[in-house]
C-alpha positions in Angstrom: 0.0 0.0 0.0 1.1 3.5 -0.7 1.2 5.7 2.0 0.4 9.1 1.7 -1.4 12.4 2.5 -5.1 12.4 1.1 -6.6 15.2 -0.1 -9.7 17.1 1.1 -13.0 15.6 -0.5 -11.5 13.3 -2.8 -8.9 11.0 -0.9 -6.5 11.2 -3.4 -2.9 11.5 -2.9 -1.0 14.9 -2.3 2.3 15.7 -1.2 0.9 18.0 1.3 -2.2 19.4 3.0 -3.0 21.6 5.9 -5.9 22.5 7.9 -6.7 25.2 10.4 -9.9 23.8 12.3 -11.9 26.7 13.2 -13.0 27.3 16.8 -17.1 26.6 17.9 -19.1 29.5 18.1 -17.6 31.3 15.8 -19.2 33.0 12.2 -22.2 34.4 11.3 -24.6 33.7 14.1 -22.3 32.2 16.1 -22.8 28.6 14.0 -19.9 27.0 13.5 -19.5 23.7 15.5 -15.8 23.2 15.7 -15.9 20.8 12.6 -15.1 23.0 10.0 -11.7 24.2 8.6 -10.2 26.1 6.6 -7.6 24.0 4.1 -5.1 24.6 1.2 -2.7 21.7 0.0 0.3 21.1 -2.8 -1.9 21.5 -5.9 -0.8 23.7 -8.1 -3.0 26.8 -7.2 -4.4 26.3 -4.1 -5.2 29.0 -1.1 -6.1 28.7 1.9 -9.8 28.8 1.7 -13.2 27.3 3.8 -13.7 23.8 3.1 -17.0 22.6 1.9 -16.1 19.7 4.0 -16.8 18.6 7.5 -14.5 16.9 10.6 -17.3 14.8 11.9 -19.1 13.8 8.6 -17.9 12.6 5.0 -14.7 12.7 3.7 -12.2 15.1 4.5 -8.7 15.0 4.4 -7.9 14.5 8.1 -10.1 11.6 8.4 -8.9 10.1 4.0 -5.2 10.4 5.7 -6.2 8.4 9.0 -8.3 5.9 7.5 -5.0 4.7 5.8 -3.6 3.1 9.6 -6.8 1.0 9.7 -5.8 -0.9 6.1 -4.4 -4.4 6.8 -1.1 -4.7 5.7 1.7 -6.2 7.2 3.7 -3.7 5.4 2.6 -0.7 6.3 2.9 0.1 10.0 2.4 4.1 12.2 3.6 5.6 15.8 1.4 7.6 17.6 2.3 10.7 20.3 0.7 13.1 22.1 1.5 14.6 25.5 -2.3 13.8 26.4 -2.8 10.0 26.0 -6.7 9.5 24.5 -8.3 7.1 26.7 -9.8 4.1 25.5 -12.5 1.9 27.7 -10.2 -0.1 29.2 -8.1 2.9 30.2 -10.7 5.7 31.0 -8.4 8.0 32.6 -4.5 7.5 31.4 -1.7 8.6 33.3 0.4 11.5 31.1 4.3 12.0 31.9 4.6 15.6 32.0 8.6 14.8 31.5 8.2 14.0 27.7 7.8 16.1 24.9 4.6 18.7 24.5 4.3 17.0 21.2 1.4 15.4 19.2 1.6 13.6 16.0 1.8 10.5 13.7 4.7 9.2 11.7 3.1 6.5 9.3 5.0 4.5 6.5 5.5 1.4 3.9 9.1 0.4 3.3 7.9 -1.9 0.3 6.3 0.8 -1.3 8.6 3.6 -0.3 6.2 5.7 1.5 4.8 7.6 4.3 3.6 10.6 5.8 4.4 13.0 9.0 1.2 14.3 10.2 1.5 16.8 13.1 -0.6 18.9 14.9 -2.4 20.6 18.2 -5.1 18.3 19.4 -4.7 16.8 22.7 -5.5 13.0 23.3 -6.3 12.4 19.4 -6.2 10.2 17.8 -7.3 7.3 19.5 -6.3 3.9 17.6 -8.9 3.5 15.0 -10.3 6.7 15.5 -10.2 9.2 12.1 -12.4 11.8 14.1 -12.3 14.4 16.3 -13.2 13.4 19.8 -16.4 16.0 21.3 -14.7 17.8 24.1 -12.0 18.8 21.2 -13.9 20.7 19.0 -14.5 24.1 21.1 -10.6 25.9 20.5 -9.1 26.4 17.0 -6.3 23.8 16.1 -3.8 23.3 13.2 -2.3 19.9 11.2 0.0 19.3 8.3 0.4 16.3 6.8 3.7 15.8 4.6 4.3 12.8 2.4 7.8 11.3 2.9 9.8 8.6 0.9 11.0 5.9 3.7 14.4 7.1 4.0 13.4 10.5 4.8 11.0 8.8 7.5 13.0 6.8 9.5 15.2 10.6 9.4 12.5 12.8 10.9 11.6 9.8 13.0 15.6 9.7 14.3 15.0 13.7 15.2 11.4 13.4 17.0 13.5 10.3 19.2 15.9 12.4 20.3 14.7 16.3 20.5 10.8 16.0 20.9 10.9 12.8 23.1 7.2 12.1 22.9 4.8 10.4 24.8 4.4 7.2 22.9 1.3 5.6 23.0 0.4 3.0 20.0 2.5 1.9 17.6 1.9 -1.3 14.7 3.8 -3.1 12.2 7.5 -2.3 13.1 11.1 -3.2 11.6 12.6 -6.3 12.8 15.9 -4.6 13.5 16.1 -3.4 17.1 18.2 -0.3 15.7 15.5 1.3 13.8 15.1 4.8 14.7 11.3 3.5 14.6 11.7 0.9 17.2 13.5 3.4 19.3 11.2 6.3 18.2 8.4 3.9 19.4 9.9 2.4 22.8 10.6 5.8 24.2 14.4 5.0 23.8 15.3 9.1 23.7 18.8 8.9 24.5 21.5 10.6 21.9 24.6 8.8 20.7 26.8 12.0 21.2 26.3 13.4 25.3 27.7 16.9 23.4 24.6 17.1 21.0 23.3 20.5 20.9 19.5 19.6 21.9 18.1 21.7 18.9 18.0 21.1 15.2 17.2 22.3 12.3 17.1 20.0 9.6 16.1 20.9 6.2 14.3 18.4 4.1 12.2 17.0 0.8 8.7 15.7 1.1 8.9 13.2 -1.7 7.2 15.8 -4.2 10.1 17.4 -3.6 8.7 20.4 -1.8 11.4 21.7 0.9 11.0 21.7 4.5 12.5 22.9 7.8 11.9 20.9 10.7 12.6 23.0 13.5 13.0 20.7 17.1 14.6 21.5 20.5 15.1 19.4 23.8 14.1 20.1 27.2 18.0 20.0 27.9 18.7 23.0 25.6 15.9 25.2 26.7 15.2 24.7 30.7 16.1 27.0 33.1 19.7 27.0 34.3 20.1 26.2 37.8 19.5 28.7 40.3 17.1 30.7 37.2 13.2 30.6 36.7 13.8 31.5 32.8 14.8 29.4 29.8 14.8 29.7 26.7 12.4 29.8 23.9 11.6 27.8 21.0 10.3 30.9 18.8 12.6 33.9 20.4 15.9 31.7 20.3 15.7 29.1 18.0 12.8 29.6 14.8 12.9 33.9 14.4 17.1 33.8 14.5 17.1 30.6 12.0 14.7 32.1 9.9 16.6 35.5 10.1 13.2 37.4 10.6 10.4 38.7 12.8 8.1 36.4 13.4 4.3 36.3 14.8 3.0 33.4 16.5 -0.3 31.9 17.5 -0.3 29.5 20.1 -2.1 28.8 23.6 -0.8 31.2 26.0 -1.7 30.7 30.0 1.1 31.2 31.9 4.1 33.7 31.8 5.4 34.5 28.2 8.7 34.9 27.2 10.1 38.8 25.7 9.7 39.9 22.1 13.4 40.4 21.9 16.2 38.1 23.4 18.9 39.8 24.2 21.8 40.2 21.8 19.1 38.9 19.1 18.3 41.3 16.2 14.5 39.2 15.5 11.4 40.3 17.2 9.0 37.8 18.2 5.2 38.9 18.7 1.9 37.3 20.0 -1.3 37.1 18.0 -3.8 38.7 19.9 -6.5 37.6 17.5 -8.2 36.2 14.0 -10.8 37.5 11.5 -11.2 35.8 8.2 -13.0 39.2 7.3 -9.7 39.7 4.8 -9.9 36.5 3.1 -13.6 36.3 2.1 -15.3 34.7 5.3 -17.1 38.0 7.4 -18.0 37.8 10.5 -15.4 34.8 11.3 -12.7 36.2 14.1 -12.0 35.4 17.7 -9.5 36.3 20.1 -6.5 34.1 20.9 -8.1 32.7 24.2 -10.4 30.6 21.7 -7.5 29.0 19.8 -4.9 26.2 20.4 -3.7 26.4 17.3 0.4 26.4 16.8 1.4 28.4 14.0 3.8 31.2 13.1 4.6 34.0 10.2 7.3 35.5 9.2 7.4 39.4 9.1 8.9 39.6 5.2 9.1 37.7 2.8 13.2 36.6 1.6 14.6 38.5 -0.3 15.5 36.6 -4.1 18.6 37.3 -6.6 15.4 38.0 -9.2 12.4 37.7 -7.4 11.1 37.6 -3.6 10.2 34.3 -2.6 7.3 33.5 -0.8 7.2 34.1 3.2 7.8 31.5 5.8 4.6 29.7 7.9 5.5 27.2 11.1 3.5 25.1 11.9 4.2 23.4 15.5 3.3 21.4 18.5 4.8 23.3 20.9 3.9 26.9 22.7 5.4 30.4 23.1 4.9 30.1 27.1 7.4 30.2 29.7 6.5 26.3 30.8 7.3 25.3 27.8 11.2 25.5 27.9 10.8 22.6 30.6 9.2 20.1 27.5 10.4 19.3 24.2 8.6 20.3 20.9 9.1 21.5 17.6 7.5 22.6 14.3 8.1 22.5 10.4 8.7 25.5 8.4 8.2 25.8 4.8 7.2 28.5 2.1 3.5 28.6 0.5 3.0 32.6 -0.6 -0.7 31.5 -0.4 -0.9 30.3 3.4 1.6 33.0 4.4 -0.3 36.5 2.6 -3.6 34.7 4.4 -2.3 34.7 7.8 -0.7 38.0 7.5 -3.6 39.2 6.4 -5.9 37.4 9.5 -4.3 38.4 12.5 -3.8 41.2 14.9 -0.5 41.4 17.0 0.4 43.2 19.7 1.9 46.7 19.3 4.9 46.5 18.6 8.1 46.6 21.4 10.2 49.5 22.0 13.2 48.0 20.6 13.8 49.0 16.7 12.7 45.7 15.3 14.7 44.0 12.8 14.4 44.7 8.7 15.0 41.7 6.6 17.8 42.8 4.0 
């Protein structure tokens, strides 16, 4: 079987897709019900744009993608994370180690075929094994998922990296290689210890989705970001790591509780600023907007687009697992970057950020 990302409506295979589910009680009349979404995907033309399509009902490209882990074949096997385990009937209530990765995801793949996909994204305790829908209490806050397709080799790469830098909370896993060695079987057994002691604890790792569209996965350990001793503050994942890598101000949506971190780290010449809010007013859809509170959501902008030797190339989106919240430098995480001129002009266009800091923020050249 060929494994792959499936498109929305039509299950067909894509090299990428990805969906921002919107929030309930949101829209016109306050109507919508947490199932809807707005989607774009590798096509040759496609925006980001209000799916005619449903979470809970027909096909759509989350639950087309999913469906493929329920096909019997000996060849194709999936691990499954998330930092809140779903429960099941014989385990009601699981217990969650707070010590691993805030990380959710699947990583599914066929060696015969030379196939796979990375799916990540922002819903707690989903999905359950066999499950290709949104559990109920999950549909009231915005969330985000990208699903790349990978060729094998490029899988059991991404899968070495979420090992090691996300450490996450494994819980399900099905059809995997013999050898003991396999960055899968590790990946899977929770086996999150590095070869090299003097690894930094971040990475950025620059790949091909087997379309060869080009990615950034972005990924940091707990070890590289907690506090030093004797300090209450770390570091973090957006200030330190994905605005200095990507050489740009960047604005980021995530779910924001606790303490957050600076715009400016110190020394840094990037700016990093919090969404404060979303209206789709800009992109066709009136009347659709709430405030940050309403979304858990993990996703990030850059300020400009990069600058070309002819023409400008199209700005950078992140889209992660992990927050811009002080807490967070205690857990692992990360997030993929890549550049879509549609997905990027569309959340530029959507979002109100807070003003901006006193410090001069930085120009891209």
């Amino acid at each position: 079987m060929f494994v792959s990302a499936l498109n929305d409506g039509h299950g067909k295979p894509v090299d990428w897709w990805f969906a921002y589910k919107l929030p309930s009680g949101v829209g016109p009349r306050k109507h919508t019900t947490g199932d809807e979404y707005l989607y774009c995907d590798s096509e040759w033309g496609s925006e980001l744009h209000l799916s005619p399509q449903k979470l809970h009902v027909g096909r759509n490209a989350l639950a087309d993608t999913l469906h493929q882990l329920q096909v019997e074949d000996r060849h194709s096997g999936y691990v499954l994370w998330n930092d809140e385990i779903p429960p099941t009937k014989q385990h009601p209530k699981p217990s969650n180690n707070s010590s691993k990765g805030h990380t959710k995801g699947v990583l599914a793949f066929n060696e015969k075929t030379n196939s796979g996909f990375y799916l990540l994204h922002s819903t707690p305790r989903f999905p359950a094994v066999g499950q290709i829908e949104l559990p109920d209490n999950e549909r009231e806050y915005g969330q985000t998922f990208l699903c790349v397709t990978l060729n094998y080799a490029t899988v059991l790469k991404l899968a070495e990296i979420l090992r090691v830098h996300h450490e996450p909370q494994v819980y399900a896993s099905q059809n995997l290689p013999a050898d003991p060695a396999s960055p899968l079987v590790k990946l899977a057994t929770g086996d999150h210890r590095h070869p090299d002691p003097r690894h930094p604890g971040f990475v950025d790792f620059a790949f091909r989705s087997r379309g060869r569209n080009d990615f950034r996965m972005f990924a940091k350990n707990k070890k590289w970001s907690e506090p030093p001793h004797g300090k209450s503050e770390g570091k973090d994942f957006w200030n330190h790591l994905v605005g200095p890598a990507l050489r740009d101000n960047i604005d980021v949506e995530t779910w924001r509780r606790g303490r957050v971190f600076e715009n400016v780290v110190p020394g840094s010449r990037e700016v990093t600023l919090d969404v404060l809010s979303i209206d789709l007013a800009a992109i066709g859809y009136k009347d659709y907007h709430w405030p940050f509170t309403k979304d858990h959501a993990k996703w990030a902008s850059t300020e400009h687009r990069p600058p070309g030797l002819f023409l400008r190339h199209p700005g950078f989106v992140v889209i992660a697992d992990i927050n811009r919240d002080m807490s967070q430098s205690k857990r692992s995480g990360g997030g993929l970057a890549f550049q879509h001129d549609g997905i990027w002009q569309a959340f530029k266009s959507v979002m109100k950020v807070e003003a901006t800091v006193k410090q001069k923020p930085h120009k891209a050249a």
